[in-house]
BABA-302327 format. One record per residue (C-alpha): residue number from 0; residue in three letters; x, y, z. Coordinates in pm, 1 decimal. Each point is the difference from the previous one (the first is absolute). Layout:
BEGIN
<rec><resi>NUM</resi><resn>Ala</resn><u>X</u><v>Y</v><w>Z</w></rec>
...
! end
This chain:
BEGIN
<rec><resi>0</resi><resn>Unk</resn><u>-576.2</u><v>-618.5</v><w>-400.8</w></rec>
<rec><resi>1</resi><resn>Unk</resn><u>-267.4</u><v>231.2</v><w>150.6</w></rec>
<rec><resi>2</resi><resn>Unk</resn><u>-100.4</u><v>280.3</v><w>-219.5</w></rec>
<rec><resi>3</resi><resn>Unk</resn><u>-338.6</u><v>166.2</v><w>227.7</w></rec>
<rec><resi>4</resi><resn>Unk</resn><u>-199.9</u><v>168.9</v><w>-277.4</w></rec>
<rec><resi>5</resi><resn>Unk</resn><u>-305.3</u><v>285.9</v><w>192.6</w></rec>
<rec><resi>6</resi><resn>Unk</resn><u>-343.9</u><v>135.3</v><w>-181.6</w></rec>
<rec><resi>7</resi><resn>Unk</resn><u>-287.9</u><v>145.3</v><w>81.3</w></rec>
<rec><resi>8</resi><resn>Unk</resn><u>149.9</u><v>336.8</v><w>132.9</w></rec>
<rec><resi>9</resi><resn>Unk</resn><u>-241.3</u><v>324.0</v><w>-172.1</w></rec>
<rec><resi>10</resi><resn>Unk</resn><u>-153.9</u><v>277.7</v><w>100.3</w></rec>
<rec><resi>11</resi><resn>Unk</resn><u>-304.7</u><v>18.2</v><w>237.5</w></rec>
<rec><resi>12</resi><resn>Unk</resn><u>-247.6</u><v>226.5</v><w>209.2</w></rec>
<rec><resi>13</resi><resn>Unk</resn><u>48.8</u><v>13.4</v><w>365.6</w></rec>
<rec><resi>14</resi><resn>Unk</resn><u>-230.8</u><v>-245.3</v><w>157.9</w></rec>
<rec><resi>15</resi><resn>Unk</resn><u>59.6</u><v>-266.5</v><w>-282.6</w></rec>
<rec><resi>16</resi><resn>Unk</resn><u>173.3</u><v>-326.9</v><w>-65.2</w></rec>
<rec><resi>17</resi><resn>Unk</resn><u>267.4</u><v>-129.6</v><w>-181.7</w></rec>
<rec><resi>18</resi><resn>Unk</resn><u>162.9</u><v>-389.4</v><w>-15.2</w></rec>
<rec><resi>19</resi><resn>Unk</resn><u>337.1</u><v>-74.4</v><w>-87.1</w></rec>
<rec><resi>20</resi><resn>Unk</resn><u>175.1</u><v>-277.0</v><w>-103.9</w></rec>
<rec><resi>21</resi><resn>Unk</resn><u>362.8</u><v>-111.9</v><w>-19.1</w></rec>
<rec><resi>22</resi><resn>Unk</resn><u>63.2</u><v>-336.6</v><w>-221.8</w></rec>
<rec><resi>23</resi><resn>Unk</resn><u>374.2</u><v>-182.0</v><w>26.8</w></rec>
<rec><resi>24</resi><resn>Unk</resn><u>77.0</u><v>-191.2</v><w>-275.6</w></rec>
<rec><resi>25</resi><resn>Unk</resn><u>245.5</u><v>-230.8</v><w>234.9</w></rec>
<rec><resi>26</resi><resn>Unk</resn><u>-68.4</u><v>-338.4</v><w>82.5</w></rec>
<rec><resi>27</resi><resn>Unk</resn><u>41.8</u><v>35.9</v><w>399.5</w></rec>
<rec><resi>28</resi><resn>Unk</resn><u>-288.9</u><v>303.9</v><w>73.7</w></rec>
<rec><resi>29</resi><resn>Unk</resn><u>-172.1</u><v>-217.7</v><w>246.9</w></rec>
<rec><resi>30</resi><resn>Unk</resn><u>293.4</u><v>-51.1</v><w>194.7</w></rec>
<rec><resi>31</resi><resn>Unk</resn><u>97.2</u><v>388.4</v><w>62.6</w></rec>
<rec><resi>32</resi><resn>Unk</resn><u>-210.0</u><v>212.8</v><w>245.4</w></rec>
<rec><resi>33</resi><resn>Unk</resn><u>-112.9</u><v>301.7</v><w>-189.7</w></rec>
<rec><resi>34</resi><resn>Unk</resn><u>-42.1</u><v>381.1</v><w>85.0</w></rec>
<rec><resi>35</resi><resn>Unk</resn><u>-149.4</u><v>322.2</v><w>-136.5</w></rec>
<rec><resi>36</resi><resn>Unk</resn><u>234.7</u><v>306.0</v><w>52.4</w></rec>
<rec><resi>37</resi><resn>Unk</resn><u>-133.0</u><v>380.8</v><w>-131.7</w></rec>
<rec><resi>38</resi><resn>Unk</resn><u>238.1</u><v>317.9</v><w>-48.5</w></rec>
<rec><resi>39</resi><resn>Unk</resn><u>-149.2</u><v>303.6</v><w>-4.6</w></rec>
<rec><resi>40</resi><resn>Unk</resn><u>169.7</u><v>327.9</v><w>-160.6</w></rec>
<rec><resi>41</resi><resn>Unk</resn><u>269.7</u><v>122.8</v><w>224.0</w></rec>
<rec><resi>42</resi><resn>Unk</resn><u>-55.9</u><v>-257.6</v><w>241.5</w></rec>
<rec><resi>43</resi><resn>Unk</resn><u>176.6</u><v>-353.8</v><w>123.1</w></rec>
<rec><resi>44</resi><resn>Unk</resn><u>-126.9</u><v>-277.6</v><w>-136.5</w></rec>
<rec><resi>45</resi><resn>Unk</resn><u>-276.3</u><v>-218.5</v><w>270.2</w></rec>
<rec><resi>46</resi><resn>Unk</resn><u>-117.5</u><v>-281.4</v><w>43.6</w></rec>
<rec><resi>47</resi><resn>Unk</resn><u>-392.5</u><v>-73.8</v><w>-85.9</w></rec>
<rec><resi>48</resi><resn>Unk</resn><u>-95.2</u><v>-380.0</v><w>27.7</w></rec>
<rec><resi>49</resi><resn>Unk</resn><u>152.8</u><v>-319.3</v><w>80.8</w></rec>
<rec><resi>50</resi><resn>Unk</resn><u>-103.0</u><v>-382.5</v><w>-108.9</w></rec>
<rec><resi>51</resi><resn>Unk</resn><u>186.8</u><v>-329.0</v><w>152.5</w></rec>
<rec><resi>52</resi><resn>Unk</resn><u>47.9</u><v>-257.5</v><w>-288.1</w></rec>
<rec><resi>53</resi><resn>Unk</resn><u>-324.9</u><v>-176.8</v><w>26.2</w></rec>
<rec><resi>54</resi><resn>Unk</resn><u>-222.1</u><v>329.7</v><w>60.8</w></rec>
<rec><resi>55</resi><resn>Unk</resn><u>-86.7</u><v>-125.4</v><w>319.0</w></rec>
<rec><resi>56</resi><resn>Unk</resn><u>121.5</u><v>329.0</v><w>201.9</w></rec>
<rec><resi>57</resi><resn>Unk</resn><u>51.3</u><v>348.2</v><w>-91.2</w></rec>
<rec><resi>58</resi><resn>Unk</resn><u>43.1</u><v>270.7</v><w>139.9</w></rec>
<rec><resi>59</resi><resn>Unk</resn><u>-30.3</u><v>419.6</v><w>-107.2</w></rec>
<rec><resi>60</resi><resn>Unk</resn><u>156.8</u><v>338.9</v><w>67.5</w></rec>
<rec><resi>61</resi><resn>Unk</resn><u>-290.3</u><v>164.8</v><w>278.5</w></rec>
<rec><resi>62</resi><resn>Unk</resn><u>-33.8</u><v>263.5</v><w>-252.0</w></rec>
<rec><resi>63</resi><resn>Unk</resn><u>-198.9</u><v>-268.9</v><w>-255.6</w></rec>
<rec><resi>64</resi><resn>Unk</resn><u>-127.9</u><v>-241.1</v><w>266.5</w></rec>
<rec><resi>65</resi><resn>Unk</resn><u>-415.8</u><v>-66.8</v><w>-88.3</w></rec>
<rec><resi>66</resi><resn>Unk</resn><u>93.2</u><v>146.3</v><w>-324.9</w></rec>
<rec><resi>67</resi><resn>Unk</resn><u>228.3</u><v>-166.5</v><w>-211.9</w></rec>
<rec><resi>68</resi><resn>Unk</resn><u>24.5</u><v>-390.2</v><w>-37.3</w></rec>
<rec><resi>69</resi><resn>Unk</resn><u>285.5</u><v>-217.8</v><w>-94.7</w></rec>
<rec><resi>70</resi><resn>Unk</resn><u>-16.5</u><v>-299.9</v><w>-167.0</w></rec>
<rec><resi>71</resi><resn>Unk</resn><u>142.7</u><v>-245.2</v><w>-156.7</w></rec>
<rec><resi>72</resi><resn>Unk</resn><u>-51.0</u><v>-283.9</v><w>-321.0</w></rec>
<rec><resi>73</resi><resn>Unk</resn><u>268.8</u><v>-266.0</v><w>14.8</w></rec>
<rec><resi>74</resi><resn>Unk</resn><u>-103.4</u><v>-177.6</v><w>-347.8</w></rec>
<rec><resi>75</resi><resn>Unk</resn><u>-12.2</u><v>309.3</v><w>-132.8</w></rec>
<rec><resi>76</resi><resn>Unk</resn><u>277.8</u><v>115.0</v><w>145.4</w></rec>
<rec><resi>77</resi><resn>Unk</resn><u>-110.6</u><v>325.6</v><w>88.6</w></rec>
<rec><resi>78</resi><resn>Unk</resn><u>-66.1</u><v>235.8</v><w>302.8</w></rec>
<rec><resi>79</resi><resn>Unk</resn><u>-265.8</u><v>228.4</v><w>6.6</w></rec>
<rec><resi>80</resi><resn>Unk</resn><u>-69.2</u><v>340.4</v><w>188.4</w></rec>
<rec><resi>81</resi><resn>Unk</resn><u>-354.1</u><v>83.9</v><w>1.1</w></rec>
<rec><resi>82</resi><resn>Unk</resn><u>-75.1</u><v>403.7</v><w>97.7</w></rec>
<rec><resi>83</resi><resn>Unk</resn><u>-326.0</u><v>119.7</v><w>136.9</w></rec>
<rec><resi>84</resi><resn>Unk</resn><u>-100.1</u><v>369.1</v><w>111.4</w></rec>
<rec><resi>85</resi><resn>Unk</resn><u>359.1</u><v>116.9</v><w>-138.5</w></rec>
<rec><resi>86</resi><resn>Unk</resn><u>100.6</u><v>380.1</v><w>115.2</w></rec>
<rec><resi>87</resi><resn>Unk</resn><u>188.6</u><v>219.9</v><w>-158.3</w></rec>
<rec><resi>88</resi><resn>Unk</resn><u>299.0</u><v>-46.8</v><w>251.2</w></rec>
<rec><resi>89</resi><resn>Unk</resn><u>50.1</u><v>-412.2</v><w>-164.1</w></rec>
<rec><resi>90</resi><resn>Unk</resn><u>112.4</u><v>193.6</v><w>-319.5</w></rec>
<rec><resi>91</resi><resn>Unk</resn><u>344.0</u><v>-118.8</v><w>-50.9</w></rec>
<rec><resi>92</resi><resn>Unk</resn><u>151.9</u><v>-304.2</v><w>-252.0</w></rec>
<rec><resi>93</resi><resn>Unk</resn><u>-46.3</u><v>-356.7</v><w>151.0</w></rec>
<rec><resi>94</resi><resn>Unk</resn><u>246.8</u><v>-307.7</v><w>10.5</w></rec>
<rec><resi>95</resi><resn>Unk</resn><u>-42.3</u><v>-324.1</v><w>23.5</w></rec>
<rec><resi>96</resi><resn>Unk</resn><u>313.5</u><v>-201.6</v><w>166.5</w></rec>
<rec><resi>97</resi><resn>Unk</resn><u>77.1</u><v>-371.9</v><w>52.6</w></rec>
<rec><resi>98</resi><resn>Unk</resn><u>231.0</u><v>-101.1</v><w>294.6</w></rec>
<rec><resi>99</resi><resn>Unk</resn><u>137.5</u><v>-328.3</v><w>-68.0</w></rec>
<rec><resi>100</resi><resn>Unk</resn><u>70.1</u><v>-61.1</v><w>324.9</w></rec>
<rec><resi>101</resi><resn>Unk</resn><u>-290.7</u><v>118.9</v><w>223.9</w></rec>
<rec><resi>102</resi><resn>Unk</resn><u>-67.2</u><v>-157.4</v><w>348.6</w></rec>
<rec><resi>103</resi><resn>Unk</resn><u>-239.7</u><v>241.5</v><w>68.1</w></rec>
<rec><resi>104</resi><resn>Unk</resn><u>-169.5</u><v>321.2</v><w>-174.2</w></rec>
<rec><resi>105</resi><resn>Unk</resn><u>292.9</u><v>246.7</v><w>-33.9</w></rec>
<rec><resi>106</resi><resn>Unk</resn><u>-73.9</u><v>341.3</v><w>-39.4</w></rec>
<rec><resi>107</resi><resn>Unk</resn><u>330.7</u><v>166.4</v><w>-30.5</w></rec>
<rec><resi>108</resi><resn>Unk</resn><u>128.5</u><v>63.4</v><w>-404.1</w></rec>
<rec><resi>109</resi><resn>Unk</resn><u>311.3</u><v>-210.7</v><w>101.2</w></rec>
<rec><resi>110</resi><resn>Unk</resn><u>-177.4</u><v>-318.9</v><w>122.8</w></rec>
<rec><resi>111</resi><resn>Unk</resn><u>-142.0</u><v>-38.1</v><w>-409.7</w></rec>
<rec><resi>112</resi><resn>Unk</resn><u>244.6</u><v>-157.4</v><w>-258.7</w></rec>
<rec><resi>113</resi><resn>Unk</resn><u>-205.0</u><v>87.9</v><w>-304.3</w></rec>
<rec><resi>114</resi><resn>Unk</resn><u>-161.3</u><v>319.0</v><w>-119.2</w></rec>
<rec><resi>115</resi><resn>Unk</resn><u>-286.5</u><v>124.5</v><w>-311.2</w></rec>
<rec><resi>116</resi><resn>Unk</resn><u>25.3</u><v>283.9</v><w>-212.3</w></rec>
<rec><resi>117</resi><resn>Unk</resn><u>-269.3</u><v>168.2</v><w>158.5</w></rec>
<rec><resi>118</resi><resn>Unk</resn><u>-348.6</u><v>107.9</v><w>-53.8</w></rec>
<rec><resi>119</resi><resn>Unk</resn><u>-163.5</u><v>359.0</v><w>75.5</w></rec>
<rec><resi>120</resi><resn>Unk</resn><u>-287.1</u><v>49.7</v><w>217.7</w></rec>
<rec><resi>121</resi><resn>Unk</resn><u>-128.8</u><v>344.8</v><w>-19.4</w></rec>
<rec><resi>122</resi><resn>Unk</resn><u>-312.1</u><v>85.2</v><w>209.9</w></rec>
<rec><resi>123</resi><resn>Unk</resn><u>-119.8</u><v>349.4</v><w>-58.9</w></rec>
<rec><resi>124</resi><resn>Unk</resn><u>-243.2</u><v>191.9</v><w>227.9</w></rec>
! end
């Protein structure tokens, strides 16, 4: 069973960074391409960050390319979204989600099989 766990989320000041982390508590983590999703109030939710199985490729939403990194722990079992010069326009709650079944980095909601709680980022100006 896969039960995807997120901290880290806070408040910041524009210009600042934040990391994030999502444990699973499953036994097969390092077999399940991972993603970062964010929802922001009123909004759909999007996709943020990708990571293939064995961290080897990712891949990120143009609006957080050069500033947000995705990575990945597999003895840990744990994924990782590190957050440099945040704005105020990342504010929203971020998800981790495992896809089971990932080929390649899916960033579509319906290509992930497993979803955390949540975790807010809020970036103030």
């Amino acid at each position: 069973q896969v039960q995807l766990i997120e901290s880290g989320g806070g408040l910041i000041q524009a210009g600042g960074s934040l990391s994030l982390s999502c444990a699973d508590s499953g036994r097969t983590f390092s077999s399940y391409e991972m993603g970062w999703f964010r929802q922001a109030p009123g909004n759909e939710r999007e996709f943020v960050a990708g990571v293939n199985w064995s961290g080897s490729r990712t891949y990120y939403a143009d609006s957080v390319k050069g500033r947000f990194t995705i990575s990945r722990d597999n003895v840990k079992n744990t994924v990782y979204l590190q957050m440099n010069s945040l704005k105020p326009e990342d504010t929203a709650v971020y998800y981790c989600a495992a896809d089971r079944n990932g080929v390649r980095i899916g960033t579509r909601e319906d290509e992930y099989d497993y979803w955390g709680q949540g975790t807010q980022v809020t970036v103030s100006s």
